[in-house]
C-alpha positions in Angstrom: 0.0 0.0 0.0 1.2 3.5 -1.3 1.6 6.6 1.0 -0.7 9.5 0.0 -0.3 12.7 1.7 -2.7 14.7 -0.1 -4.8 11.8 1.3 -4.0 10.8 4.7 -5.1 13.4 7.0 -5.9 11.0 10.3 -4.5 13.3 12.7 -1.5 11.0 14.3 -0.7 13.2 17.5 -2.9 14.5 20.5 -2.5 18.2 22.0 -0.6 21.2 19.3 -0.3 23.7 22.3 0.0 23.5 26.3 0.7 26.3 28.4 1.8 30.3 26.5 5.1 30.5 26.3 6.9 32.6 28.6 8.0 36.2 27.3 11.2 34.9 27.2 10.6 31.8 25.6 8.3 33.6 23.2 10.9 36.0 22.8 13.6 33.3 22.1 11.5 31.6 19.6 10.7 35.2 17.7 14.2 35.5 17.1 15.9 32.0 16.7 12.9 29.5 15.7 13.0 30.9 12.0 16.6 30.0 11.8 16.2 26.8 13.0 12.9 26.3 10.4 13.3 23.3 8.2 12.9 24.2 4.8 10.7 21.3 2.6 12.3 19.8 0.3 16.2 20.6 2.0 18.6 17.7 1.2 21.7 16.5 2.5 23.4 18.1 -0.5 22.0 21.8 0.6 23.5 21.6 3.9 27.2 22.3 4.4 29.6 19.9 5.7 27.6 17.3 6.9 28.0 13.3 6.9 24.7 12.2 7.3 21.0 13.7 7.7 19.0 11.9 10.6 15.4 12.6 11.5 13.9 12.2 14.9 9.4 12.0 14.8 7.9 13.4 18.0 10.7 14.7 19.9 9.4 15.8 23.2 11.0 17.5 25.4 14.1 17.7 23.1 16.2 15.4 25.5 17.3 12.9 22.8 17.6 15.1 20.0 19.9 17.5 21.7 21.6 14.8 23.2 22.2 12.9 19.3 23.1 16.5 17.8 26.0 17.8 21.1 27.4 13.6 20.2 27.4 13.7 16.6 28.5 17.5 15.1 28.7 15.9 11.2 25.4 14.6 11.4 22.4 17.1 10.5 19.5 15.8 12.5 15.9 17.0 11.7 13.7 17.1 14.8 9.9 16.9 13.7 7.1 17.6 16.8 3.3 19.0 16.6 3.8 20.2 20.5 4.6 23.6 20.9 5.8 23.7 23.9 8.2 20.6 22.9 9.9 23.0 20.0 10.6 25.4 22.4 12.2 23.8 24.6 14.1 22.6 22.0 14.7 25.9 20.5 15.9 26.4 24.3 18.2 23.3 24.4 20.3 24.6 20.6 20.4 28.2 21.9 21.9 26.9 25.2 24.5 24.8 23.5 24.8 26.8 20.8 24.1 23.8 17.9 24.9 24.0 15.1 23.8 20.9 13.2 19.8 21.0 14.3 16.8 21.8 12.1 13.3 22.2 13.5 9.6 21.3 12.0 6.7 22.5 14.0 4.5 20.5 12.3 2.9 17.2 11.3 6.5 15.0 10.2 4.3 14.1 7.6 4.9 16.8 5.6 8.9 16.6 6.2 8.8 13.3 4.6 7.0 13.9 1.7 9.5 16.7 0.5 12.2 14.1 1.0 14.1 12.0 -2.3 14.2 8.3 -1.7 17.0 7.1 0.0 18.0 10.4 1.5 18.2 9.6 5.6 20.6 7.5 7.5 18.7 7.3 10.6 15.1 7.8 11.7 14.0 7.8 15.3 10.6 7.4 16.4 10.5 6.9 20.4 7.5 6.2 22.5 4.3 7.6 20.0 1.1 8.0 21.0 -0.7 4.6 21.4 -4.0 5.5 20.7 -5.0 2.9 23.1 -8.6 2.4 21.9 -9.5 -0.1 18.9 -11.6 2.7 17.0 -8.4 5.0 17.1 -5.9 2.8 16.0 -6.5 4.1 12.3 -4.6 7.4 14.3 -1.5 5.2 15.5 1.9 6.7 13.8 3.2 3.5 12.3 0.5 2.0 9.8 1.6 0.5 7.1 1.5 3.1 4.7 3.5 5.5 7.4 5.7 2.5 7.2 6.2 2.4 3.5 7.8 6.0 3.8 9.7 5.5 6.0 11.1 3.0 3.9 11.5 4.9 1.0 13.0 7.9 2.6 15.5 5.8 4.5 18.9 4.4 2.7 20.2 1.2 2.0 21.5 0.0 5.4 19.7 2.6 7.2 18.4 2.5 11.2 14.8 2.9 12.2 14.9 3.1 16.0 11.4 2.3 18.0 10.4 2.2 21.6 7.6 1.7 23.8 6.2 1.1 27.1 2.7 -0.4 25.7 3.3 -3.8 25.5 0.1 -4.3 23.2 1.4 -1.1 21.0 4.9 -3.0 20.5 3.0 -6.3 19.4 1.3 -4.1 16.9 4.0 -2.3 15.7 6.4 -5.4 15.4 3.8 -7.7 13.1 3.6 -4.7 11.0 7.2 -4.0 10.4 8.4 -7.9 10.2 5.6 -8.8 7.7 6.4 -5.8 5.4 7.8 -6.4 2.3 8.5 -4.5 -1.2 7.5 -5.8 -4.5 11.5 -5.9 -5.2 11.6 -7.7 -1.4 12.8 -5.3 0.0 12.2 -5.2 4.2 13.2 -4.7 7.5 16.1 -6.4 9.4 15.4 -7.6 12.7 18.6 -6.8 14.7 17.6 -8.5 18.1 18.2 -12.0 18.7 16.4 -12.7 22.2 14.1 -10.6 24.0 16.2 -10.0 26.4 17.9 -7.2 24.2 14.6 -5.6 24.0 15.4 -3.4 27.3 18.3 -2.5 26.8 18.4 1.0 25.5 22.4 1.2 24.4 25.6 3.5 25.2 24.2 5.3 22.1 20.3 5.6 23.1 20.2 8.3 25.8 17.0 8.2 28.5 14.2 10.8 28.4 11.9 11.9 30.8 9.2 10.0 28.9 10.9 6.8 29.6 11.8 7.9 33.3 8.5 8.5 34.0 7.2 5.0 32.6 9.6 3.4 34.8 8.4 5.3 38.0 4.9 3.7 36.9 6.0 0.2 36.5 5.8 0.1 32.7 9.1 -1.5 31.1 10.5 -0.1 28.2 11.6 -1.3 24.8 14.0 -0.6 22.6 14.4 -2.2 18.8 16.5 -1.1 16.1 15.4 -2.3 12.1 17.9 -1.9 9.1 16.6 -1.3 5.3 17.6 -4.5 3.2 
């Protein structure tokens, strides 16, 4: 099944907007956020000096994507989040350590994928999405099989997809969908796991968020998977 995004408008995220922004978070994102602004359609080849080009789907609180762009200066990563509030703290987090190798989409990622070529990222992240717990909105759930498909096509040969929960049923969902997927060329996803075991642990490479801190405090294990493009 194709991706359409002139025709898949299920709305994949909950809240756009929490609290204002302070004045001097407003003020911080009136000067730096347009900066920081990922341009649809950019490519690796537009930006200077840059290995790689990574994308991270529903950032947060910006505590992984800071983290991946202060440990990787020659990788441009692309942080995509609907949450207001989440892209300003982020826009907090580059000002703070002065980042140089971060774009920001306030926006559906969506709309950052469809401007990409195929075969144009090395790395996608997409770490603890909305569940949509109940059967009628699963239709809503980030990783269908046609969010899947682009994924695929945007990412490059021997490229990562990194995915985590803490909703066990969400997991078992996720993981039928992405080991039964298959290209007409068959093409697919490698499993890189070989016992459960190695689904909790995160890596020296995986940094924690407060997400995943607070499942823990609530007795909800985490876990962690990581799929290569073949």
């Amino acid at each position: 099944m194709s991706f359409d995004r002139a025709t898949d408008k299920f709305r994949t995220f909950g809240r756009a907007k929490g609290r204002p922004l302070s004045p001097q978070a407003q003020t911080l994102w009136d000067e730096t956020f347009p900066d920081l602004k990922w341009t649809i359609g950019t490519t690796l080849s537009d930006l200077e000096a840059k290995d790689e080009l990574w994308l991270e789907i529903g950032f947060g609180g910006a505590e992984h994507l800071l983290w991946q762009a202060e440990a990787h200066p020659d990788i441009h990563l692309v942080g995509a989040e609907p949450f207001l509030n989440g892209v300003s703290k982020a826009v907090r987090g580059i000002a703070d350590a002065s980042l140089k190798n971060l774009s920001l989409h306030h926006g559906d990622v969506r709309d950052v994928l469809a401007g990409l070529p195929d075969n144009s990222l090395s790395k996608i992240f997409v770490l603890f999405p909305d569940p949509w717990h109940k059967t009628r909105h699963h239709k809503r759930r980030l990783l269908r099989t046609e969010f899947i498909t682009e994924l695929y096509r945007v990412l490059k040969p021997g490229g990562e997809l990194r995915f985590a929960s803490d909703i066990i049923h969400y997991v078992d969902w996720t993981l039928s969908r992405l080991k039964r997927f298959t290209t007409p060329e068959g093409g697919g996803w490698t499993f890189t796991h070989s016992a459960v075991q190695e689904w909790r642990i995160r890596g020296e490479d995986w940094p924690g968020t407060r997400y995943e801190a607070k499942a823990g405090r609530e007795g909800r294990p985490c876990h962690y998977f990581k799929f290569l493009k073949h």
